[in-house]
MARSEVEX-821060 format. One record per residue: residue in three letters; x, y, z of N, C-alpha, C in turn. Coordinates in steps of 0.2 Angstrom, whole numbers, plus 5000, padded with zeros to 4 digits. Example, Ala and Ser with C-alpha at 12.3 -4.5 7.8 and 13.67 -1.06 7.14 Angstrom:
% MARSEVEX-821060
ATOM   rest   n_px   n_py   n_pz   ca_px   ca_py   ca_pz   c_px   c_py   c_pz
ATOM    ALA   5066   4972   5039    5062    4978    5039   5066   4984   5039
ATOM    SER   5064   4989   5035    5068    4995    5036   5064   5000   5039
% end
This chain:
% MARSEVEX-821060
ATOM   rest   n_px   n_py   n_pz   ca_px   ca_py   ca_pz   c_px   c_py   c_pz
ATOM    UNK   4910   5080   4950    4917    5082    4950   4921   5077   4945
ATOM    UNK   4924   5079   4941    4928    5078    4938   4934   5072   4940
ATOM    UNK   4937   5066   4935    4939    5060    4939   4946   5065   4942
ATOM    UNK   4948   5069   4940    4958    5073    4938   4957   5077   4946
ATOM    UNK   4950   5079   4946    4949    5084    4952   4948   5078   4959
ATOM    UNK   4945   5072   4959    4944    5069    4962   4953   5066   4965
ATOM    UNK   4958   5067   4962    4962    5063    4963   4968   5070   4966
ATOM    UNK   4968   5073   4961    4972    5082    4962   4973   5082   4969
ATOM    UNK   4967   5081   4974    4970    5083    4981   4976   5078   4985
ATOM    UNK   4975   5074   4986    4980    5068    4986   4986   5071   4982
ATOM    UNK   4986   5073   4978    4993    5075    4976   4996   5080   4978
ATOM    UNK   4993   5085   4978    4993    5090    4982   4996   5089   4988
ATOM    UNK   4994   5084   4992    4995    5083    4998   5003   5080   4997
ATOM    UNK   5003   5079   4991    5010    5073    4991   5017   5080   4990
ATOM    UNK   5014   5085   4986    5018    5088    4982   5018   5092   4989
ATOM    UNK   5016   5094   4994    5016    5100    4998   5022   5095   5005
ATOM    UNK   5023   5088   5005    5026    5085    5009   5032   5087   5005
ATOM    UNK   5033   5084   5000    5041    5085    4996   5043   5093   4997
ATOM    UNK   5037   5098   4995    5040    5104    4999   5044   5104   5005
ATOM    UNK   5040   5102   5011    5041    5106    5017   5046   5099   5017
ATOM    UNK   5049   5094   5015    5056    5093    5016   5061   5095   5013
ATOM    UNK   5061   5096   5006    5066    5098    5002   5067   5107   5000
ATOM    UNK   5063   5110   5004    5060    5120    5003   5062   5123   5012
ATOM    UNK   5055   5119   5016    5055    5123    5021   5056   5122   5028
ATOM    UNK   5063   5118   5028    5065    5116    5032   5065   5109   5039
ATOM    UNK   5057   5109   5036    5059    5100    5040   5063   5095   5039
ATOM    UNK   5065   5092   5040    5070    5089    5040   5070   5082   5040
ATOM    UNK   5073   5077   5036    5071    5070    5034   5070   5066   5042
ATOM    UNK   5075   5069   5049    5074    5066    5054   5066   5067   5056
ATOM    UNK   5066   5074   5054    5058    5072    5056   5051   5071   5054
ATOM    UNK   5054   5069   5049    5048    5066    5044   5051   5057   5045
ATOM    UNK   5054   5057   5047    5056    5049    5049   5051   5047   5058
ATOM    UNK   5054   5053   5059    5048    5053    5066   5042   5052   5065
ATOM    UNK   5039   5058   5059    5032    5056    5058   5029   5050   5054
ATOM    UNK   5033   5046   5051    5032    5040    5049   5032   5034   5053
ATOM    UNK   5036   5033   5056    5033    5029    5064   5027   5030   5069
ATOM    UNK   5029   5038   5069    5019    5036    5072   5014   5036   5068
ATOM    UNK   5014   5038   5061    5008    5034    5057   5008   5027   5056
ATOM    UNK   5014   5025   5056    5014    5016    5053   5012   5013   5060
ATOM    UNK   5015   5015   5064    5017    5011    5072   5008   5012   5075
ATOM    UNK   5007   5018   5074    5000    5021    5080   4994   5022   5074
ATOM    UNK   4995   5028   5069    4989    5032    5068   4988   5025   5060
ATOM    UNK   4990   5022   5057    4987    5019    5053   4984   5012   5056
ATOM    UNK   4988   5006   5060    4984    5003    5064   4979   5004   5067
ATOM    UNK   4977   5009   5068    4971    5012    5075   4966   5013   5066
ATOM    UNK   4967   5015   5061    4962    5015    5056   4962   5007   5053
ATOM    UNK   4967   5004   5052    4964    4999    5050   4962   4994   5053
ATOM    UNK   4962   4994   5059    4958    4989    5065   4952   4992   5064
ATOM    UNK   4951   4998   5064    4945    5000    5068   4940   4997   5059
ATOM    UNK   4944   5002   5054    4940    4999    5049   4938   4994   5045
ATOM    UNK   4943   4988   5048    4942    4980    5046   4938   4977   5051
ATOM    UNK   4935   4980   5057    4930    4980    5064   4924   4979   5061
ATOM    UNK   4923   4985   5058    4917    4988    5056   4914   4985   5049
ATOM    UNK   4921   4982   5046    4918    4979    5039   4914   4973   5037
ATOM    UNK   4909   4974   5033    4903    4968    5033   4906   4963   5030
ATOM    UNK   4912   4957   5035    4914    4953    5031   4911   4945   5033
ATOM    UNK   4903   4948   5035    4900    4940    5034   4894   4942   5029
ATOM    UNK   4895   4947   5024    4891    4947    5019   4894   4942   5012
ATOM    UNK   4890   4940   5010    4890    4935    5004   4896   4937   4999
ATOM    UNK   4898   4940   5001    4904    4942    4993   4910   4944   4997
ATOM    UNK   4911   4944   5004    4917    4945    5006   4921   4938   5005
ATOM    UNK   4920   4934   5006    4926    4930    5004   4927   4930   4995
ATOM    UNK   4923   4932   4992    4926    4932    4986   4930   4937   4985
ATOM    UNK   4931   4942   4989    4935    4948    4990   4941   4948   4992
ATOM    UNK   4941   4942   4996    4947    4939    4999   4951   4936   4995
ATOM    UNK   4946   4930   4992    4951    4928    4986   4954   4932   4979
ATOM    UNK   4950   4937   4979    4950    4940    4976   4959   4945   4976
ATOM    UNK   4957   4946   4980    4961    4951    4985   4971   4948   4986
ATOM    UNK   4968   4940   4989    4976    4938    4989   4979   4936   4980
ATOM    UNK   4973   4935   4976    4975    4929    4971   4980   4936   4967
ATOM    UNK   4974   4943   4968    4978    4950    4965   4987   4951   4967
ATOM    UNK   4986   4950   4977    4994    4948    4976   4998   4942   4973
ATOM    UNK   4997   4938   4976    5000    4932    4971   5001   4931   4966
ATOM    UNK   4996   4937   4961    5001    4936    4952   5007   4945   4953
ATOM    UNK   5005   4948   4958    5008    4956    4958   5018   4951   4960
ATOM    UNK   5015   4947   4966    5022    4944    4966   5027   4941   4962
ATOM    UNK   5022   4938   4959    5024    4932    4953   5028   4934   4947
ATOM    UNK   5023   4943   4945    5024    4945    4938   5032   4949   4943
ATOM    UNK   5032   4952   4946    5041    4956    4949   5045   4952   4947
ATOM    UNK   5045   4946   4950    5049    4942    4950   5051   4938   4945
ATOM    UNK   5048   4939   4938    5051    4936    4934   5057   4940   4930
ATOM    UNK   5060   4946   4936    5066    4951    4932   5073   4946   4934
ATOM    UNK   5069   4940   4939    5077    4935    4942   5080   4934   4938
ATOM    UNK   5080   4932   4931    5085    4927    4927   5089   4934   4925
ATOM    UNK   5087   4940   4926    5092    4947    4922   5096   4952   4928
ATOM    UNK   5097   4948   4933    5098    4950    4939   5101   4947   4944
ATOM    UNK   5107   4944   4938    5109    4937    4944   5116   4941   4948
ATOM    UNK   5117   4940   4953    5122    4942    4958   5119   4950   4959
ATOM    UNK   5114   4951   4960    5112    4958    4963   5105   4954   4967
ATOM    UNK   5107   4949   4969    5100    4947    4974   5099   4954   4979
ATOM    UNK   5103   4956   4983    5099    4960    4989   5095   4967   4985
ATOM    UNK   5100   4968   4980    5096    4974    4975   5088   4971   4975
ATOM    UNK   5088   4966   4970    5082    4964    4968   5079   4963   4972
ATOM    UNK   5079   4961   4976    5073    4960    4983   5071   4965   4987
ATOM    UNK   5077   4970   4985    5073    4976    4987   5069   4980   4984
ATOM    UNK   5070   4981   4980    5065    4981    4975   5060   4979   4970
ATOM    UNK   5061   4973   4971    5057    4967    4970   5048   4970   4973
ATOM    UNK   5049   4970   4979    5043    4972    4984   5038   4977   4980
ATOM    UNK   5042   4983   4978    5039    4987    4973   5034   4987   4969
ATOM    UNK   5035   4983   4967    5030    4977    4961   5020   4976   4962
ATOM    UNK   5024   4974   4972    5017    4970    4973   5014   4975   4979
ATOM    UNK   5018   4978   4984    5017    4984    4988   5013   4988   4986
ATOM    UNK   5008   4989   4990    5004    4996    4988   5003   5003   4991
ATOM    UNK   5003   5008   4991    5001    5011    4995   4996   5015   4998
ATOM    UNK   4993   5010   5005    4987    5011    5008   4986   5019   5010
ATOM    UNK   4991   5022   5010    4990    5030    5013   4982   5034   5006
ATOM    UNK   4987   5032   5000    4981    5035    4996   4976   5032   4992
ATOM    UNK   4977   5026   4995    4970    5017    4993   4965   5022   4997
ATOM    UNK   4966   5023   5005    4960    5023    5008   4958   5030   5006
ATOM    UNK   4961   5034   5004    4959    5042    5005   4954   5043   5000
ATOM    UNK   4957   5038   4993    4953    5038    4986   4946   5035   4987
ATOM    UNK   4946   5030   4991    4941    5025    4991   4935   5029   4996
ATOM    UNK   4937   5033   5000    4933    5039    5006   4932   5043   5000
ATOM    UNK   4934   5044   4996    4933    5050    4991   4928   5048   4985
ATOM    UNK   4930   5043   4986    4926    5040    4977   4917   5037   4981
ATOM    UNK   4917   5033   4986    4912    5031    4989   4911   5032   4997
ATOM    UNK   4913   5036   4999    4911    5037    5006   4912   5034   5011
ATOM    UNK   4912   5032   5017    4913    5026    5021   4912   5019   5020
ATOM    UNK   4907   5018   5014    4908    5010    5013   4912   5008   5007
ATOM    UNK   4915   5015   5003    4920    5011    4999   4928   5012   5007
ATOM    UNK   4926   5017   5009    4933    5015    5013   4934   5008   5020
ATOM    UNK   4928   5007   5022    4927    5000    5023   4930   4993   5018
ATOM    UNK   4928   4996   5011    4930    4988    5008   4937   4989   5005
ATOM    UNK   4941   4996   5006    4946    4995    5005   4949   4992   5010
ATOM    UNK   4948   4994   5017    4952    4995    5023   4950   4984   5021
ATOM    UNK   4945   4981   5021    4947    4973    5019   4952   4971   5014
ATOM    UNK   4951   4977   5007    4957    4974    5003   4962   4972   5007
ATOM    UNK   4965   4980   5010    4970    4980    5013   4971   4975   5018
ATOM    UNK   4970   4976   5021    4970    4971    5026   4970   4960   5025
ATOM    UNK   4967   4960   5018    4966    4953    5017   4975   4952   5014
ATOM    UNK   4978   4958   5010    4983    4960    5006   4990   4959   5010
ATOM    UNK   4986   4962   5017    4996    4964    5021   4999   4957   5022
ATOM    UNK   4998   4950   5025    4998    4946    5025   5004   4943   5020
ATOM    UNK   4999   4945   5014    5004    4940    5007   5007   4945   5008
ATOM    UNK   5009   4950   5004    5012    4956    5005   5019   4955   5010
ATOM    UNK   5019   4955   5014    5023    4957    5020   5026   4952   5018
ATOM    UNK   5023   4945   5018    5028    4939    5018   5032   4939   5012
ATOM    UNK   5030   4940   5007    5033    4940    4999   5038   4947   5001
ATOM    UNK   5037   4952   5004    5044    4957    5006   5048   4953   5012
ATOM    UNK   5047   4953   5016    5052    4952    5021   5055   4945   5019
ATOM    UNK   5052   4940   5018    5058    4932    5017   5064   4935   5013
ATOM    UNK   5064   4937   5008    5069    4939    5004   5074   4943   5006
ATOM    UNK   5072   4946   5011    5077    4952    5015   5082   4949   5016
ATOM    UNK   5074   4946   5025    5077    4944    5029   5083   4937   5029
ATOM    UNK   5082   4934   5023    5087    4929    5021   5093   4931   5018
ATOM    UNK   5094   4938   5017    5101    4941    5014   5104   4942   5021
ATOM    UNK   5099   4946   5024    5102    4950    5030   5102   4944   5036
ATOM    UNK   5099   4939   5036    5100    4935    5042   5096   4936   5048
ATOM    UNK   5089   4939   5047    5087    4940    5050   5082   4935   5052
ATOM    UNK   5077   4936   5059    5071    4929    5058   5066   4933   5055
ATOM    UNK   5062   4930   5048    5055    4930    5046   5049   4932   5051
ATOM    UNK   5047   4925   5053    5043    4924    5057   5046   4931   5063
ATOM    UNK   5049   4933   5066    5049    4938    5070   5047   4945   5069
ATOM    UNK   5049   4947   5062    5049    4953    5058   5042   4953   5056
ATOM    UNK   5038   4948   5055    5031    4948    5054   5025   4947   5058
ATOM    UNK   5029   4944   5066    5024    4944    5069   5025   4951   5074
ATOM    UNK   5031   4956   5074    5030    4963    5075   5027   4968   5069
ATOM    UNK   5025   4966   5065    5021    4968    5060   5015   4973   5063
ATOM    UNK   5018   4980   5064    5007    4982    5067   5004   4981   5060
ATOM    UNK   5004   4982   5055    4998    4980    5051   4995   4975   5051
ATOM    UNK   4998   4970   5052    5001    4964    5052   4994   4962   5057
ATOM    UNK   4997   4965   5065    4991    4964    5070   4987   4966   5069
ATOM    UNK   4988   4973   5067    4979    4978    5069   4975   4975   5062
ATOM    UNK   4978   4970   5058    4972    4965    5053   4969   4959   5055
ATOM    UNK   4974   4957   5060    4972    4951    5064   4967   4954   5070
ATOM    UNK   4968   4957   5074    4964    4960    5080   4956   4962   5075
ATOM    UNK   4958   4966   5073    4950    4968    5070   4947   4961   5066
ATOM    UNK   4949   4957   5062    4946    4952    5060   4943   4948   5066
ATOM    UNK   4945   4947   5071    4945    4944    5075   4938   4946   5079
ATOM    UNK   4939   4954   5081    4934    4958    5085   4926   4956   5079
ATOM    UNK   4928   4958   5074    4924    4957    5066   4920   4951   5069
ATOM    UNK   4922   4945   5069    4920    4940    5070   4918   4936   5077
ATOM    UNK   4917   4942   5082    4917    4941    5089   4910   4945   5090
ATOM    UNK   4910   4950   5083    4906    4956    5084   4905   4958   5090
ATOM    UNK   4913   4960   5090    4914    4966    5096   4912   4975   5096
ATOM    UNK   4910   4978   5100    4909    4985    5100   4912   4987   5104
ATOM    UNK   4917   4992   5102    4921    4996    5107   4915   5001   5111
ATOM    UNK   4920   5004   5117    4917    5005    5122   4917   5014   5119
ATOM    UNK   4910   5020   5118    4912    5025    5112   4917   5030   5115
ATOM    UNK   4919   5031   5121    4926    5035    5122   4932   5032   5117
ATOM    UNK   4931   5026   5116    4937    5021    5114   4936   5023   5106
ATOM    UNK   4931   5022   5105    4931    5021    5096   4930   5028   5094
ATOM    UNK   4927   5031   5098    4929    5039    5097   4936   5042   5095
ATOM    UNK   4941   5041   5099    4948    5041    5102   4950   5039   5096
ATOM    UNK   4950   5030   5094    4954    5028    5088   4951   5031   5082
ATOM    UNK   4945   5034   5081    4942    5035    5074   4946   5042   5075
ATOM    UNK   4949   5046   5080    4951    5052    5079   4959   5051   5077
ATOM    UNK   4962   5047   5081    4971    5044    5078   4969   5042   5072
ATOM    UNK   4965   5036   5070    4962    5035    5061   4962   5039   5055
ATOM    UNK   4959   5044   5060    4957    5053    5054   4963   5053   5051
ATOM    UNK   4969   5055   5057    4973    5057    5055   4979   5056   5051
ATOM    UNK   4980   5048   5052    4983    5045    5048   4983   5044   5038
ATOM    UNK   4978   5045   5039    4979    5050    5033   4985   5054   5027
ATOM    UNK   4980   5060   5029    4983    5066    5029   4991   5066   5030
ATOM    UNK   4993   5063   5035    5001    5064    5036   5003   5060   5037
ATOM    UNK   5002   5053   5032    5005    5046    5029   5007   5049   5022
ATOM    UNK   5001   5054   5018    5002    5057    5011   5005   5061   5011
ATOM    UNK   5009   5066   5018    5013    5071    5018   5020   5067   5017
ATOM    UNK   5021   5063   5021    5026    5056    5023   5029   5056   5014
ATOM    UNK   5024   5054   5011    5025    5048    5004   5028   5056   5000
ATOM    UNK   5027   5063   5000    5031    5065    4996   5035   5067   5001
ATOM    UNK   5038   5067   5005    5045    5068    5008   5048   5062   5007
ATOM    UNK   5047   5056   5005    5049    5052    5004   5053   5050   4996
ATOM    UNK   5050   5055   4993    5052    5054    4986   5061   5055   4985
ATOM    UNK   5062   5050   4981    5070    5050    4979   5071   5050   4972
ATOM    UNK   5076   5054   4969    5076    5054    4961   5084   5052   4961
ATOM    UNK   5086   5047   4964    5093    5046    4962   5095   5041   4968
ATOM    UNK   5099   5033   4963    5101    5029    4964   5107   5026   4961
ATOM    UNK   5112   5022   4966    5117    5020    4964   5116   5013   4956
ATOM    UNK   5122   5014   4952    5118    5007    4947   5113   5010   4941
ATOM    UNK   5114   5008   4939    5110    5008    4931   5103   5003   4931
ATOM    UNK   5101   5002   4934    5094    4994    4934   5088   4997   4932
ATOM    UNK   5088   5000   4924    5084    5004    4922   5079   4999   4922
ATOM    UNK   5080   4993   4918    5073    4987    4915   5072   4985   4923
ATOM    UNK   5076   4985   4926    5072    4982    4934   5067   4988   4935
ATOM    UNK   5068   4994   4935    5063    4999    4938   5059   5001   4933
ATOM    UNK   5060   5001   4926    5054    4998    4922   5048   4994   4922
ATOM    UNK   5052   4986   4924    5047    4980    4922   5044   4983   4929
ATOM    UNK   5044   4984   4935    5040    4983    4942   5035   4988   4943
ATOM    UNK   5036   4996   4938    5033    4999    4936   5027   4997   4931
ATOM    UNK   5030   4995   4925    5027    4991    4921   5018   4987   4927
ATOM    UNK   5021   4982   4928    5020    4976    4933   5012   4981   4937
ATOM    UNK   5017   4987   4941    5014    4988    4946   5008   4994   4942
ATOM    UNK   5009   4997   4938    5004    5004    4938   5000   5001   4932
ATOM    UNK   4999   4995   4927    4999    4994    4921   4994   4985   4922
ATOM    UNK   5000   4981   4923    4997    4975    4923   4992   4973   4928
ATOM    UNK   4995   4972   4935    4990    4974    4941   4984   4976   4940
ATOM    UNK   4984   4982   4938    4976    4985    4938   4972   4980   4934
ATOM    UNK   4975   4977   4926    4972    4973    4921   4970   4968   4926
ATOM    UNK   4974   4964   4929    4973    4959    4931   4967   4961   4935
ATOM    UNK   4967   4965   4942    4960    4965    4947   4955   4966   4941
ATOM    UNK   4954   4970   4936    4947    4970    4932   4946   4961   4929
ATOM    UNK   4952   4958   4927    4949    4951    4927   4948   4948   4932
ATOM    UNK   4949   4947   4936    4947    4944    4945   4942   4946   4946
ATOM    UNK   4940   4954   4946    4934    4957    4949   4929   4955   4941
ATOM    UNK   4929   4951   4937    4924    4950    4932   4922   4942   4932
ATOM    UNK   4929   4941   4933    4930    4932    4935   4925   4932   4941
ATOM    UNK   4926   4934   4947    4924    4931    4952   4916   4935   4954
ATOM    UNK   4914   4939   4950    4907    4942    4947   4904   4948   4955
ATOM    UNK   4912   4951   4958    4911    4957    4961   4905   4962   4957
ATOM    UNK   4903   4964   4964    4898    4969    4960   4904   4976   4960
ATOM    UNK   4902   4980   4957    4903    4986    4954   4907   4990   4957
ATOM    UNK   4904   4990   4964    4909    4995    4972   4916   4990   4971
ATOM    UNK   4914   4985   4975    4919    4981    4976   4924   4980   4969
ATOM    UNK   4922   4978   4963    4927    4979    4957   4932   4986   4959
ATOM    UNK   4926   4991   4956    4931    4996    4959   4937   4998   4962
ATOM    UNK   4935   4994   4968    4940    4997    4973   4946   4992   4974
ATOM    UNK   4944   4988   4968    4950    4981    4968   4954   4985   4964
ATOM    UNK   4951   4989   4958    4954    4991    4952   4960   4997   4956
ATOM    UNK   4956   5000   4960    4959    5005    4963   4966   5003   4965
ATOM    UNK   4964   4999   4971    4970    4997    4975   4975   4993   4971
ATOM    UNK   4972   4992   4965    4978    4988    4959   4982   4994   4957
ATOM    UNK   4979   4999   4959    4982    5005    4954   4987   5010   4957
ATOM    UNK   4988   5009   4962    4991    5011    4968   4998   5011   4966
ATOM    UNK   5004   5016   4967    5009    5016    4967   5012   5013   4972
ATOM    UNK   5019   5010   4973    5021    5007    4976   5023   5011   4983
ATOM    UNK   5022   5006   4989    5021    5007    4997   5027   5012   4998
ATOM    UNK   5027   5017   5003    5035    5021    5004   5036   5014   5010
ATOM    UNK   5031   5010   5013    5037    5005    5017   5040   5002   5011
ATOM    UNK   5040   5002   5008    5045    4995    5004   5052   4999   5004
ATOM    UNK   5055   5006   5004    5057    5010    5005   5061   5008   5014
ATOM    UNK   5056   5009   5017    5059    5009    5026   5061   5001   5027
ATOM    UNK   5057   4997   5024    5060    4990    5024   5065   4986   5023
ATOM    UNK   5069   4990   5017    5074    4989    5012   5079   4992   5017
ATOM    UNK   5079   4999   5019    5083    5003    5025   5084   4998   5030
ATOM    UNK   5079   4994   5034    5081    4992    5040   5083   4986   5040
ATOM    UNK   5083   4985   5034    5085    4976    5035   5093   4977   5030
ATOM    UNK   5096   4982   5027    5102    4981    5024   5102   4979   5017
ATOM    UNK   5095   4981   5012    5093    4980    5008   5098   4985   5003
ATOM    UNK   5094   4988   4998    5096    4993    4994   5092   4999   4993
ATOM    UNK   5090   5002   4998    5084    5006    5001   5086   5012   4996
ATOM    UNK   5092   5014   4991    5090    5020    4989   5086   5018   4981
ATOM    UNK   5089   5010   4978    5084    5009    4973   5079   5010   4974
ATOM    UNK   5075   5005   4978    5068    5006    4981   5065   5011   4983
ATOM    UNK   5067   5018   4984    5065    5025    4982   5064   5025   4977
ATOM    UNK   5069   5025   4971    5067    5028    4966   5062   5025   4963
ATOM    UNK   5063   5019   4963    5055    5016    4959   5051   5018   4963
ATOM    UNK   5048   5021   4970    5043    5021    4973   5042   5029   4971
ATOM    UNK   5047   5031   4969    5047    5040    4966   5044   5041   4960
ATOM    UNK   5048   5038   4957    5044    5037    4949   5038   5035   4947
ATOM    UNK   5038   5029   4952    5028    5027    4951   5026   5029   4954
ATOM    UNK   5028   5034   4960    5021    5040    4964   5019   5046   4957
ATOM    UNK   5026   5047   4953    5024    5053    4949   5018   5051   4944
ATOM    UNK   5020   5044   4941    5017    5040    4937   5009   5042   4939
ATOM    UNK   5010   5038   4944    5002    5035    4944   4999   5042   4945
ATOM    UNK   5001   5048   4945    4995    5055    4945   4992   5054   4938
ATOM    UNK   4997   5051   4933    4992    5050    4926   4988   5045   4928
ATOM    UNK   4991   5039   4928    4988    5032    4928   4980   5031   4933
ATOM    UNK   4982   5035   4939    4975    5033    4941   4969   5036   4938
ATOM    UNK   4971   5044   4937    4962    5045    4935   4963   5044   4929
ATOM    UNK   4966   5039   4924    4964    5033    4918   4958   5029   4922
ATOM    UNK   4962   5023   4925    4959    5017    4928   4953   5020   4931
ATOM    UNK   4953   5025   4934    4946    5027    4938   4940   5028   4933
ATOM    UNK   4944   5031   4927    4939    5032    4920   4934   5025   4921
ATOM    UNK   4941   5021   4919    4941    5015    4916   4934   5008   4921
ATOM    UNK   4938   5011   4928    4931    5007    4931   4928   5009   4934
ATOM    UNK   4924   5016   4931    4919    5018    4934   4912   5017   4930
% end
């Protein structure tokens, strides 16, 4: 199969969500609904279950890790150098700042199930999971410091947050669910999916208050372009084999999260910039990724 074919259905799935909000009548309050129980229930229940089952006392998982955070740490680094051209729009830019380094897990793991099976979606579901950590923290400080909120509270109700904490934890306990149980979550798991991807094109916004063209350039830039350059250096530095490269390269490749969109909204940020970059580089990244996929396969 072809790299354009391998990736077409995810979009598909993106473009049939922007339908059935903006054509066939569902309605943004209920696609707001169905993004709480993906975020809240059905994506937790997948990435517990598959950072559980990930072989993270194999000899290269901590290189994955470092791998993995050292990826966020320059994704934030490289955002945030639009500070010096953006002075007195701090809430703007912090809203959209997140863009930069946010990824979007909905179609990290779908690709990763697609491109290798269940052990590439295993070593994304670690990507992910090692990522949300820096991630969350690098979006919510800057928010929450406009809007007055506590950090540490915003983070420790984080379900990503926990169900990466809980499954490392069982990981390392080598815990085995009881199989009604793992049955149950592998079935909320499935689903979360599919209608996370439905989510991300209801989600799509093409208009923003403000002119902040070179802001939503450089983070696109940042995010569909540099990123990806940089995990093939990390993944070459740190002498990943060829799966795990991959799926570093992958999850670099990623359009920006539609939470950076929901978090920007509830914390009093500028949640409609933060759509459009997450618009633009959803449209984007249908070219970009099957480049990158070429590039590291």
């Amino acid at each position: 199969m072809s790299i354009a074919l391998l990736v077409l259905p995810d979009f598909l799935i993106i473009a049939f969500g922007c339908l059935l909000n903006r054509q066939l009548g569902f309605t943004r309050e209920f696609f707001s609904s169905l993004e709480k129980l993906v975020y809240f229930v059905l994506f937790p229940a997948l990435l517990f279950q598959s950072v559980l089952k990930a072989p993270i006392r194999s000899s290269g998982a901590s290189d994955l890790f470092l791998a993995a955070v050292l990826l966020c740490v320059i994704g934030v680094v490289l955002s945030w150098l639009v500070a010096p051209f953006f002075r007195g729009q701090a809430l703007a830019q912090a809203s959209a700042a997140q863009c930069g380094y946010r990824f979007n897990t909905y179609i990290a793991l779908a690709l990763a199930l697609t491109l290798a099976g269940t052990k590439g979606q295993e070593l994304m579901a670690l990507i992910v999971g090692f990522s949300v950590p820096v991630v969350n923290l690098a979006a919510v400080y800057p928010l929450a410091r406009h809007h007055g909120s506590n950090i540490w509270s915003a983070l420790i109700r984080n379900p990503l947050l926990i169900s990466t904490v809980l499954g490392l934890i069982g990981n390392l306990a080598q815990l085995h669910l009881p199989t009604p149980i793992e049955v149950s979550m592998g079935r909320l798991g499935a689903a979360a999916i599919p209608l996370g991807t439905l989510c991300v094109g209801a989600s799509l916004r093409w208009q923003s208050e403000g002119k902040n063209y070179h802001l939503v350039g450089w983070l696109l830039t940042v995010k569909l372009l540099l990123l990806p350059i940089a995990a093939w250096l990390i993944g070459s530095a740190f002498g990943l084999d060829p799966l795990k490269r991959q799926m570093l390269i992958v999850f670099a490749a990623m359009p920006p999260a539609t939470a950076a969109y929901v978090l920007a909204a509830r914390m009093g940020g500028d949640a409609n910039l933060a759509g459009l970059v997450i618009s633009i580089g959803t449209a984007l990244s249908a070219i970009t990724i099957p480049l990158w996929l070429i590039f590291s396969s």
